[in-house]
N, C-alpha and C positions, 0 to 999 in steps of 0.2 A: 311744271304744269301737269295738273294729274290728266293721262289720258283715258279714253275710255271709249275702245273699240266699239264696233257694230256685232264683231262677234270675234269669237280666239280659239279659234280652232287648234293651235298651238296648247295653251291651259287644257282643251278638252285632253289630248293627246299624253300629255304629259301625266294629267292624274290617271289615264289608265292603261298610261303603256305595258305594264307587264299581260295584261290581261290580251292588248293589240298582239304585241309581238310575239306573244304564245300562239295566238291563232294564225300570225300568216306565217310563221316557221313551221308549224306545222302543215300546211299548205306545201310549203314551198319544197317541204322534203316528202312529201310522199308524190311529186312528180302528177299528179292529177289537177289540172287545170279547171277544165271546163265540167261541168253535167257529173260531177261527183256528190261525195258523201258531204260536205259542207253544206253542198246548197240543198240538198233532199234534207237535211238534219235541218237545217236554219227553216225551208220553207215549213218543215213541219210544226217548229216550234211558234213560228209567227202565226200559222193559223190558231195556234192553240189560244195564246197569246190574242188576238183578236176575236176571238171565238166564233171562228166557223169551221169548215169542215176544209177547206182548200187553199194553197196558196200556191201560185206559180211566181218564183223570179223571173227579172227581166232585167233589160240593160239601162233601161231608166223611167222615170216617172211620165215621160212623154209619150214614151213605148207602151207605157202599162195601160193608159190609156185608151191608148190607138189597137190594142189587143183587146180589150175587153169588146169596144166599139164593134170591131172585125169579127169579134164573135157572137154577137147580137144581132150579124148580120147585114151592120149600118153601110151603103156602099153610095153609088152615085146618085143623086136625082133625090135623096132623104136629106131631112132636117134633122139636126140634132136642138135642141134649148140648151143655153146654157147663160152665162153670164159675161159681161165686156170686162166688167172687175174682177181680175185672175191676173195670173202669169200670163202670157203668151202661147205656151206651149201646149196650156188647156185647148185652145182653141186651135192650135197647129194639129194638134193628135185628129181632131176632127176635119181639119182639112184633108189630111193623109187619106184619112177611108174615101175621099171622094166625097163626101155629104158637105151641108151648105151648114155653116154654125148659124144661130139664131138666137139674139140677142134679149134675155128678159131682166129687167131694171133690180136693182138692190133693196132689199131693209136698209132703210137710211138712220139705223141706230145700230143693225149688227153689221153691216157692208155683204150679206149674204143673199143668195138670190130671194128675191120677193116671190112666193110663192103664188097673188094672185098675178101678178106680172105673167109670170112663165104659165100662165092659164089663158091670155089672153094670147099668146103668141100660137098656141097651137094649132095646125091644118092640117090639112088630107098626108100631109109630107111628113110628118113628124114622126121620127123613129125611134127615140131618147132622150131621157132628163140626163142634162149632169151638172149635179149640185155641187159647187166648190165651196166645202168646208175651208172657206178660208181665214189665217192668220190664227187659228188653232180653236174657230167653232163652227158647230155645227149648224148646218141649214135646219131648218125645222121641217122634220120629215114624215110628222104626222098628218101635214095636208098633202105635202109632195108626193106622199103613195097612197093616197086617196085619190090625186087625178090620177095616179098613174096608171091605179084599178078599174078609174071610171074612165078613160081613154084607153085601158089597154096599151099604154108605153114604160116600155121600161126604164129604169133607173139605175143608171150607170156613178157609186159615188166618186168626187174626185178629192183625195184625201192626203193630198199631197202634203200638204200644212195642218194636218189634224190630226198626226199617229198618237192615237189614245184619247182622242177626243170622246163625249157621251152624248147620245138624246135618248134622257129617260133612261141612265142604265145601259142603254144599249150600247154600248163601240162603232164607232165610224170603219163603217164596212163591212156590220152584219146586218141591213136593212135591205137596199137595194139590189140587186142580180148580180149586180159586180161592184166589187169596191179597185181604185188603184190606188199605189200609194209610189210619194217619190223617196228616195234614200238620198240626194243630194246631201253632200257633206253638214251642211246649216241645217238641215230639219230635226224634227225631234228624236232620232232616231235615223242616224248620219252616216252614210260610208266612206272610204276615205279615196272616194272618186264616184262616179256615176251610179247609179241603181235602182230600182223597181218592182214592183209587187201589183199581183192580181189577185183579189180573192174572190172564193164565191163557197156557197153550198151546195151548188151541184156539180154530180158527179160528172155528168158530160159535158158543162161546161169548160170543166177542171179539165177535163178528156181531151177537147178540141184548143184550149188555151197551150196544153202543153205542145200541140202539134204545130199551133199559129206561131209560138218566139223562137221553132225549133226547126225552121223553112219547110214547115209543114209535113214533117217526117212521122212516120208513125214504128219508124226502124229504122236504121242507117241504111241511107240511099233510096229508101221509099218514101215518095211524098205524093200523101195522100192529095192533100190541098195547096193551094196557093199560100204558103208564109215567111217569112221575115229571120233572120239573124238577130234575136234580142234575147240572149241569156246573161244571168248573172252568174258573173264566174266567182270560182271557187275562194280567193280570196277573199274578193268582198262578202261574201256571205259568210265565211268564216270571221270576218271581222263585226258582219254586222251581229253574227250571232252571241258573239262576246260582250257586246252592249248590251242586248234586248234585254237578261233582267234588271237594267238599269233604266228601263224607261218610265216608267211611274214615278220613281224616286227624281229623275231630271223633269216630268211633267209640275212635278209636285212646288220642286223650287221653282220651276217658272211663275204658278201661280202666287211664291212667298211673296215673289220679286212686282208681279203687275200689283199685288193686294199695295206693295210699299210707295212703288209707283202713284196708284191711289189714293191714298191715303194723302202722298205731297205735293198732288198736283191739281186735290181737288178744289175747283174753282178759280184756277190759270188754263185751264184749257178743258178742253172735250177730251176726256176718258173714254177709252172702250168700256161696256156695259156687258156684261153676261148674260146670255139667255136662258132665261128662268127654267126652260125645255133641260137645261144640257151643262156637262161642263165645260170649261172651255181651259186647252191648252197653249196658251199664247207663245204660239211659233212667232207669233210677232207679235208686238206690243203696239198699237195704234192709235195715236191721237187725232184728235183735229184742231186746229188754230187759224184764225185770220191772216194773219202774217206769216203765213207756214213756210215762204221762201226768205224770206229774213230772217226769222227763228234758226231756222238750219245753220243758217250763213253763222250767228252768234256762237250755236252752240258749238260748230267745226271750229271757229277760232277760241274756243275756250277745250280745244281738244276730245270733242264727244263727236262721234261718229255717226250720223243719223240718215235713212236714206228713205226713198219714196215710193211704198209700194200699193199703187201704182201711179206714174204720175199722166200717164196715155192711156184710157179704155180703150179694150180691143177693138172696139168699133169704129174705131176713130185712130187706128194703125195705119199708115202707107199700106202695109202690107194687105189689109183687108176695109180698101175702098171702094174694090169690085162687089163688095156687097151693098152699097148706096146708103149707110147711114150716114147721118149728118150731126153735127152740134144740136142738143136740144133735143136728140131723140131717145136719151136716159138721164134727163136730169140727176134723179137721185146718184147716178153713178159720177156723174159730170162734175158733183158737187162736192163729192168724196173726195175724188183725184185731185180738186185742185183745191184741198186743205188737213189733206193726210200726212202726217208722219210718221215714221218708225223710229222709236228709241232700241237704243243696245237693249237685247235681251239675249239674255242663252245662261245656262244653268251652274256657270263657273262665273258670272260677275257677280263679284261681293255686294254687302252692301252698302260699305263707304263707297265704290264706284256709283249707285243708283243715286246714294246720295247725292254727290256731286253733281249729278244731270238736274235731280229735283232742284239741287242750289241754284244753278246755272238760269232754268229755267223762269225761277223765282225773281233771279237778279233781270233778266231778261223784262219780263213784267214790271218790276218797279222802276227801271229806265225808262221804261216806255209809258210809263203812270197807269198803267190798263192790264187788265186781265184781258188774255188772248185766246179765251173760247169761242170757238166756231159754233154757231146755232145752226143742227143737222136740219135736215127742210125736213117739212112735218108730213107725216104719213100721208094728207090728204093729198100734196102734193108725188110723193112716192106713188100715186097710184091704188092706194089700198083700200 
């Protein structure tokens, strides 16, 4: 039976091991661990690379975050916006600073924050937008820094899942004040353990970030302010550096792979849709379907590896009931979670593998006598 992981980190590894193991032997023998020339070299290159003026490493994508936050100031008794539909850690970084997350509903076509949504949520409290460029597109951030300017709040992006994403041209993380981004092994741009990036164009921001992941040191043993233990050491930056000019090229096949996707899946199920704004790098590949927990169940025993991201909104975690939402308090997101899926995507599956999913799925439908498209709820209902 052909299988057909969620992802092969392994495959990644293998086709570019000499390029790997050139970078952490070199690491390894010049005896500099920590706050070396790897990561001054990598962070410079990734600003370039994204096209701003800054970039501070860090020890993860949840840290990068929670730094950026820290230096915008965000602390107790502030609200941050942001979105239920995320990772978890999006909204843990915002607990960290002490500030309260605040929940604004999704585009029930792109799964990204609704921008009149996050208009209506804001009060005297609000200290921050953070738009989660998720599944590898962009928020639309031509209205997003328009409240931002007409409220005077800034905008923190989170670009965890969007390394190399566009709105208009621009790069995910030269709009906002701060962009973070995460280097978990799986993103588009992967290390081979934990990692993170802040970037910004200004100088003193760049100034204060390097003091905030460096326990607030402005020199060894002087610390200016209040900060944290979050560097990215010198390996992984020596590794990630050895990828980065391969990121457009692995953006690129992602999109061969979703256009292929496409192309077999159209009218068995709900396609992601690209926004007209931007491009989009599908860190994940997202469907929706009626039977989306049966589907699953089919395609795992036909060997295809499919997972659900996300299938709990944040607002609706144990973890975060002390904030009092309830069921029904973000439909559009409510509706998403429980008819999402992710197919294998990553830029080393072939594509007789995709094929095979497309087969599966096809087979799936004619058993079942029905096409398995989920009808996304219509903007009027989204709130828009």
């Amino acid at each position: 039976m052909t299988q057909v992981p969620f992802g092969d980190m392994k495959a990644h590894y293998q086709q570019f091991k000499s390029d790997i193991d050139t970078a952490v032997s070199r690491v390894l023998a010049s005896g500099h661990y920590i706050l070396g020339p790897e990561l001054d070299k990598f962070e410079k290159d990734f600003a370039k690379f994204v096209g701003v003026n800054y970039a501070v490493g860090c020890s993860c994508g949840t840290e990068a975050i929670y730094l950026a936050l820290a230096a915008m100031g965000v602390g107790p008794g502030d609200e941050v916006i942001t979105v239920a539909h995320t990772a978890v850690p999006t909204i843990n970084a915002i607990s960290m600073t002490g500030a309260t997350p605040v929940f604004a509903d999704i585009d029930p076509v792109t799964y990204v924050m609704d921008v009149n949504s996050a208009e209506s949520k804001i009060t005297e409290k609000t200290k921050a937008f953070v738009p989660v460029h998720l599944y590898g597109q962009m928020v639309n951030m031509e209205p997003l820094m328009k409240l931002s300017l007409k409220h005077r709040i800034p905008v923190m992006e989170d670009i965890a899942q969007a390394t190399g994403s566009l709105f208009k041209g621009a790069m995910a993380g030269t709009i906002g004040e701060y962009g973070a981004f995460s280097f978990y092994p799986s993103k588009n741009l992967g290390a081979f353990g934990d990692g993170g990036m802040v970037v910004t164009n200004s100088k003193e921001n760049y100034e204060l970030l390097l003091k905030l992941r460096n326990m607030g040191q402005s020199q060894r043993y002087h610390h200016d302010i209040v900060g944290i233990n979050s560097r990215l050491d010198e390996i992984q930056a020596a590794i990630l550096g050895a990828q980065l000019p391969y990121v457009n090229q692995w953006n690129t096949r992602r999109r061969e792979i979703a256009k292929r996707y496409n192309e077999g899946l159209k009218g068995l199920v709900t396609t992601p849709q690209e926004a007209s704004y931007g491009a989009h790098v599908y860190h994940l590949y997202v469907i929706q379907t009626e039977n989306r927990d049966e589907m699953q169940k089919y395609l795992s025993d036909k060997g295809i590896q499919c997972l659900i991201h996300y299938p709990i909104p944040g607002h609706l975690q144990k973890a975060y009931t002390f904030l009092g939402y309830k069921k029904g308090d973000l439909p559009v997101t409510e509706h998403a979670a429980n008819h999402i899926l992710s197919l294998p995507m990553y830029p080393e599956l072939t594509n007789e593998q995709v094929d095979h999913v497309i087969a599966a799925i096809r087979d799936y439908c004619k058993e079942k006598n029905t096409a398995s498209v989920a009808t996304p709820m219509s903007a009027q209902v989204a709130g828009r």
